[in-house]
C-alpha positions, -999 to 999 in steps of 0.1 A, spaced: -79 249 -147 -49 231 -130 -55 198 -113 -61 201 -73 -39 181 -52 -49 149 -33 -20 153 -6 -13 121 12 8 137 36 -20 157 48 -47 129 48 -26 111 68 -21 132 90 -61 130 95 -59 94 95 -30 88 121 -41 108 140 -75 91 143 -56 62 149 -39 75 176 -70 78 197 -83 46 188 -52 33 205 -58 50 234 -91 37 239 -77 1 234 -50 4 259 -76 12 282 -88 -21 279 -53 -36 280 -42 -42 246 -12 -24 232 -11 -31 192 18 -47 184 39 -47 150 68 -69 143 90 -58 111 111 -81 99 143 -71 79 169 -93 61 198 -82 49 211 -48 42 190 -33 12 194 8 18 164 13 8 145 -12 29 161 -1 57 153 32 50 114 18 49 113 -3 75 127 30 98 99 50 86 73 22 98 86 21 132 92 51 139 52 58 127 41 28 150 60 45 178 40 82 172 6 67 175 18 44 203 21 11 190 47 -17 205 71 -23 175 97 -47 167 126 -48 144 143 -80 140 171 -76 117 191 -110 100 219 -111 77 216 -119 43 232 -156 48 201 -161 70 183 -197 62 149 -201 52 145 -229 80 153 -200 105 135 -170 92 100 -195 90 110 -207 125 112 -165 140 77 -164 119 67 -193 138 75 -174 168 59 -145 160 27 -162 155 27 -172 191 37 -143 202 0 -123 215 19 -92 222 24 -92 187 -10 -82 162 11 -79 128 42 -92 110 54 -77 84 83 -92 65 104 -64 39 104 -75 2 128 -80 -15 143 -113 3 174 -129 -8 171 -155 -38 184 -182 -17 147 -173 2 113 -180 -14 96 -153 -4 60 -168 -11 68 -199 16 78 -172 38 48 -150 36 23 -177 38 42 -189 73 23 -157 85 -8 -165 108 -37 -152 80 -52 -130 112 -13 -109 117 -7 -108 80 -12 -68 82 7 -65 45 -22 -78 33 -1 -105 10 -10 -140 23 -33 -158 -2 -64 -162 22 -60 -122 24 -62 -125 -12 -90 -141 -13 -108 -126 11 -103 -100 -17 -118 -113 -44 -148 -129 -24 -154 -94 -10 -153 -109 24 -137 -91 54 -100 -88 57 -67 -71 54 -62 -53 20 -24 -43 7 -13 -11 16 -3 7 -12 -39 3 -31 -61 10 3 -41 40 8 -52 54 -28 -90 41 -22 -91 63 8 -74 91 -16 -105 84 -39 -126 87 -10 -114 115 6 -122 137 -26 -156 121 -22 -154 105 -53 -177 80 -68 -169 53 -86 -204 38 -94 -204 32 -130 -167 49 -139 -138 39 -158 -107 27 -139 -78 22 -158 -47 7 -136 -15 2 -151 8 -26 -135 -4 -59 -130 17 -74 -98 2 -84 -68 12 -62 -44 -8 -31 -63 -22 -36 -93 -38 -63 -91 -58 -53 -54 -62 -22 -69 -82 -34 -97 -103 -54 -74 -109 -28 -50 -117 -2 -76 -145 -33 -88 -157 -39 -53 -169 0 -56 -189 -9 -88 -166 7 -111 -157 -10 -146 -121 -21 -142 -96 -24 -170 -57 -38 -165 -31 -28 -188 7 -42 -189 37 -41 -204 21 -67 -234 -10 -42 -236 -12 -28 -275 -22 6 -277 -19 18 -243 -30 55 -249 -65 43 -262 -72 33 -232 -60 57 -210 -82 83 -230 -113 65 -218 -105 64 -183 -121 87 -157 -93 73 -130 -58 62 -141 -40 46 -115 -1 44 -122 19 14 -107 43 5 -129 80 22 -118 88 42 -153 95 76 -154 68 98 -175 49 67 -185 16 85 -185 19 117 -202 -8 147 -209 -19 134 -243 -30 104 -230 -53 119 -200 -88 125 -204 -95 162 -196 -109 158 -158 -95 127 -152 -87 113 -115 -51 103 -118 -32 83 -88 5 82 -88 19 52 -71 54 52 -91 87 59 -70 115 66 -92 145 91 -100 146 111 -129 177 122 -151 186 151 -122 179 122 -98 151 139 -81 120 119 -67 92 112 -91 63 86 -103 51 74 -131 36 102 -145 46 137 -160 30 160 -129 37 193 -145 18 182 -178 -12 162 -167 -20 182 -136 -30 209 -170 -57 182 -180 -66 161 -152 -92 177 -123 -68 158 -92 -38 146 -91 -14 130 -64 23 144 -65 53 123 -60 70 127 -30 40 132 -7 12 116 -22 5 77 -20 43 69 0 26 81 33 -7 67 28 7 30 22 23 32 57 -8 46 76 -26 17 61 -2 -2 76 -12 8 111 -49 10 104 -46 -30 97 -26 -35 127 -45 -16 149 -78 -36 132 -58 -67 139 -53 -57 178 -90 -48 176 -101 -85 166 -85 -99 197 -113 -79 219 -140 -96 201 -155 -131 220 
């Protein structure tokens, strides 16, 4: 039986609009949630991102910045419109686009960010509010496929997680997420021996490592959970993730598909955390 679908498009379509509402109710009470998206420089594809984010802040009814600097831009003056930000109470999140120039250190820059806006979920006490399993604001990208996992009703008490891709912005989280539901966690890399071995044990795979066709049917456990985060272009240049759709969606029992899948999810987390963040500054 062929692999049902976990659509991201459509469960976030449940979520924003669920959001939506929520704002409602907290403009009623005077607060508007506010996201600031910072941009530097004139990276296509960021641009093309940091579009898509305000344009979804301005559906659910969200105030939203862009502040846009060229690539010459000192590290003194992006830390001192962070600065600004911070103070700013109109503004609940900041979100600063990765990739910054080299001439930028994008760490010193990110933990400029007041821990209680840092939406993105990248600032070290987020971090290790993660790892302590204390309240705070989890990356995007790997709360977007936790509510996939949830929203099959999936669970992952005593299951095999396998997550490919070790960096900080998903595979890391995701592996702590995936623990902080009791499930037995293991990270593979691009130093891991005998990648397939492992994969065949897993009862969810989570791909995150940017490589076309890197998970393939033979290394899928027949009804297997598999999570495509990947974003790449194949030979044809067409859209596609990290694993071969057509082939594992034969052995695995769900399956996200690339486009549509976890690209919309990482930006509704995005305005769940904000609106979370707007929802804090209610509380005495």
């Amino acid at each position: 039986m062929r692999a049902k679908l976990i659509s991201g498009t459509e469960l976030s379509k449940i979520i924003r609009n669920s959001v939506t509402q929520r704002v409602k109710v907290l403009s009623s009470k005077g607060v508007i949630p506010g996201l600031s998206v910072v941009l530097v420089g004139e990276n296509p594809a960021s641009q093309v991102y940091v579009r898509n984010k305000v344009k979804a802040c301005e559906e659910v009814g969200f105030f939203s910045t862009l502040d846009t600097y060229p690539s010459d831009i000192s590290e003194a003056e992006l830390l001192k419109h962070i600065h600004s930000l911070n103070a700013n109470p109109k503004i609940h999140g900041i979100l600063v686009q990765l990739p910054l120039p080299k001439h930028i250190d994008s760490t010193r820059v990110i933990e400029a960010i007041d821990p209680s806006k840092d939406v993105d979920g990248f600032h070290i006490s987020s971090a290790g509010a993660l790892v302590k399993g204390l309240p705070g604001f989890w990356p995007c990208t790997p709360f977007g496929c936790m509510k996939m996992l949830e929203s099959i009703n999936y669970d992952l008490k005593g299951k095999h997680a396998v997550v490919i891709g070790r960096s900080h912005i998903v595979g890391k989280p995701m592996a702590l997420m995936l623990l902080d539901k009791n499930a037995t966690v293991t990270i593979c890399h691009s130093a891991t021996v005998n990648l397939k071995e492992i994969t065949l044990q897993a009862d969810v795979i989570v791909a995150a490592v940017g490589r076309v066709n890197l998970l393939t049917s033979d290394m899928v456990k027949p009804g297997a959970v598999v999570i495509d985060v990947g974003m790449n272009r194949d030979d044809h240049g067409k859209l596609c993730g990290d694993v071969d759709f057509e082939a594992v969606s034969a052995v695995a029992s769900y399956i996200t598909p690339v486009p549509g899948g976890v690209g919309p999810m990482t930006i509704t987390m995005l305005l769940q955390n904000t609106l979370d963040a707007a929802q804090k500054t209610l509380i005495p």
